[in-house]
N, C-alpha and C positions, 0 to 999 in steps of 0.2 A: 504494500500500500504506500502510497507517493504523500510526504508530507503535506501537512493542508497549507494551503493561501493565508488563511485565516485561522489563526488557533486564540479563540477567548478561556481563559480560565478563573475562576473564583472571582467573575467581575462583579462588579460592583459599583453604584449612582445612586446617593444620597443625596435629598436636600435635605434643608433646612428649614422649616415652615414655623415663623415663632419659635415657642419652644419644642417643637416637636420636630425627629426627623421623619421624612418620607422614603423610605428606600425601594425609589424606581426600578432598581435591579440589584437583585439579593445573592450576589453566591453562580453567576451561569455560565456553565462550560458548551462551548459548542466546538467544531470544527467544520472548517467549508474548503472542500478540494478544489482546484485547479476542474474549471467547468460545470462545476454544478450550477443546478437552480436550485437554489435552493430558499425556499419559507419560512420567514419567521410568524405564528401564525395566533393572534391573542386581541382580545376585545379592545376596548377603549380603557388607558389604564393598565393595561398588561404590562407595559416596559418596552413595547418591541421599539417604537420607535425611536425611544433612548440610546437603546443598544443598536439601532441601524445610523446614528446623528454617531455617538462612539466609536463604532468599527470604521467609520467613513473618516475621522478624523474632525471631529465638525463639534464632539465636544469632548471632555474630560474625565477619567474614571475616577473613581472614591476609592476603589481598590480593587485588585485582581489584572490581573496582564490582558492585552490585545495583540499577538502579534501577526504583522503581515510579511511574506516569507522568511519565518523567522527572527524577523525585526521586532522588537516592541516598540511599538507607538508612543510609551511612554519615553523610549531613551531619545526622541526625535525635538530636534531644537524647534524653532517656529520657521526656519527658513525648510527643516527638511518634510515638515508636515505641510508647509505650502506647496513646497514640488510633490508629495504623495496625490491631495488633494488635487492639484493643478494636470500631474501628468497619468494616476493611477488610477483616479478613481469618477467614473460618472453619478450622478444624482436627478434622480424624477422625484418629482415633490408631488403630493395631489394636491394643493392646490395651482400648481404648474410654476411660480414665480418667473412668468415673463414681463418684461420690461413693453408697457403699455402704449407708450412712444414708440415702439420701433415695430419695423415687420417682423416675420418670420424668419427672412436672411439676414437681416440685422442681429436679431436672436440668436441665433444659431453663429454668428459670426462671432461673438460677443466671449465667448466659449473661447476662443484661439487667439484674442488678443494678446496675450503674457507670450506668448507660443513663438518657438522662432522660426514662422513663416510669413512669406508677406502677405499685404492686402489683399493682391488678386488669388493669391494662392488660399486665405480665407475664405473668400466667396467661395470659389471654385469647391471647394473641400465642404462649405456649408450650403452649396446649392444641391452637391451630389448625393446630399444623406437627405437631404429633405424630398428630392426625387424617388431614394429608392423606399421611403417611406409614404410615397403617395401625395405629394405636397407640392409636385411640381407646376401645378397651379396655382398656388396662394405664397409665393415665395415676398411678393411685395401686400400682402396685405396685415393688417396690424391683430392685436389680439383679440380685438373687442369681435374684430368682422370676421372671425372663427367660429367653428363649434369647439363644445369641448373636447370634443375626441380627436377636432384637429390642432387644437391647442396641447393637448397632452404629449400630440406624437410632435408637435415641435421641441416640446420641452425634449422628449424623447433625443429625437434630432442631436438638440444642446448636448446631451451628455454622451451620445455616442459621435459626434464628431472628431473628439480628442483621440478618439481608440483609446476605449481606457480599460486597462487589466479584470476592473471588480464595476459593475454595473449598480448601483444601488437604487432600489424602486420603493418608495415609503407611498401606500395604498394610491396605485395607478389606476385604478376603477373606481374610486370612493365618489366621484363626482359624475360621475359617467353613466349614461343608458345602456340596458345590456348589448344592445347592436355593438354601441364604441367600445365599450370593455372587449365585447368577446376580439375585437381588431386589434383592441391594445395586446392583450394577451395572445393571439397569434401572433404580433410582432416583438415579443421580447421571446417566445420562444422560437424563432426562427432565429432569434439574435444567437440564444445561447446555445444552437445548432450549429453554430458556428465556430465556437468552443468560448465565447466570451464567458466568464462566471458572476450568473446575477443572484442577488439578495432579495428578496423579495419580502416585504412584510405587507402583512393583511390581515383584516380580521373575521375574511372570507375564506373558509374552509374551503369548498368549493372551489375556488380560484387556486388555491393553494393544489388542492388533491389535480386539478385540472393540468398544470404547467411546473409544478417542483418535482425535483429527483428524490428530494429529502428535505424533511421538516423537521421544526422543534416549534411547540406549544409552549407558550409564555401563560401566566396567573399572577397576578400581584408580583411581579419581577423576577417568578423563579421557574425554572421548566417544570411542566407538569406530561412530559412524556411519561404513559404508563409502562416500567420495565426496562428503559433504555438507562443505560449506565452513563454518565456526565459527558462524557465525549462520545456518544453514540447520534445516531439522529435516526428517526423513523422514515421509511421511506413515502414518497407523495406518490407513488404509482401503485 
């Protein structure tokens, strides 16, 4: 068996709330190979999306390791977590976070700025994902004069234009009618047919059982896989 991408152990995200703590994630071991889809998969309040904003680099643990090939996230300065971020890692948000001022190519260009390619090589690289994504016609038009399911795949678009190692998706249907979900979700599993490894959290089983290789169920911050030993994960198929 080939080391994981992803190895989380005894993690852990505490707030603070007054005098009381809140611990968003209590204790979670997971591992995510090189290709997998895999599901993180817990109601409102589970943790997932904690631990999907932490393995991304996007926030900070209370305790317990995150490492990606090996690396722990914790030993990484602020310049080596901006190049993780910037060169390794994509992000779909549901609520899509596009810049309302710009179009679609705009969007998606937006992505490659820090990146050292040029301008026309920007477009050119943000016109070609937005085509193979079905966007070939609304490449100038702005967010509002989208649906959401074509707002989603622009965001979509944003995060895989970088070609990035770990695909990170925090509830890609949550907004969505089933027609766009079920196209969102063909299209992130053609993506990781291609051997990209995405993260997928949701709080739809179903979406989950539909498009992950392996899962882990989130409760109050702690896996509740039944019989799975801490580094194990249940299979989505």
């Amino acid at each position: 068996m080939s080391d994981p991408l992803i190895r989380v152990r005894g993690l852990q995200r505490h707030f603070r709330h007054g005098n009381q703590v809140v611990k968003a994630l209590d204790g979670v071991d997971l591992d995510v190979l090189r290709g997998d889809f895999f599901a993180v998969v817990g109601a409102s309040g589970s943790g997932k999306s904690t631990l999907l904003n932490l393995m991304a680099g996007l926030d900070t643990c209370t305790g317990g390791t995150i490492e990606i090939d090996g690396n722990p996230l914790s030993d990484m300065n602020k310049r080596e977590l901006s190049m993780y971020r910037a060169n390794r890692v994509g992000m779909v948000f549901q609520s899509f976070n596009l810049i309302q001022q710009r179009n679609a190519l705009q969007n998606v260009e937006l992505a490659l700025y820090f990146s050292q390619v040029t301008s026309s090589q920007r477009r050119k690289m943000a016109r070609d994902v937005l085509e193979t994504l079905g966007l070939g016609d609304r490449l100038t038009h702005k967010p509002a004069d989208l649906s959401g399911g074509e707002q989603q795949r622009v965001a979509l678009a944003r995060a895989l234009v970088k070609h990035p190692d770990i695909l990170f998706v925090d509830e890609p249907t949550g907004n969505l009618d089933q027609d766009n979900s079920n196209v969102i979700v063909d299209l992130l599993k053609e993506m990781n047919s291609t051997g990209l490894t995405v993260v997928l959290v949701t709080h739809d089983l179903e979406i989950a059982n539909r498009c992950a290789k392996k899962m882990v169920r989130l409760r109050y911050g702690k896996r509740i896989d039944a019989g799975a030993n801490p580094p194990e994960t249940e299979s989505g198929k």
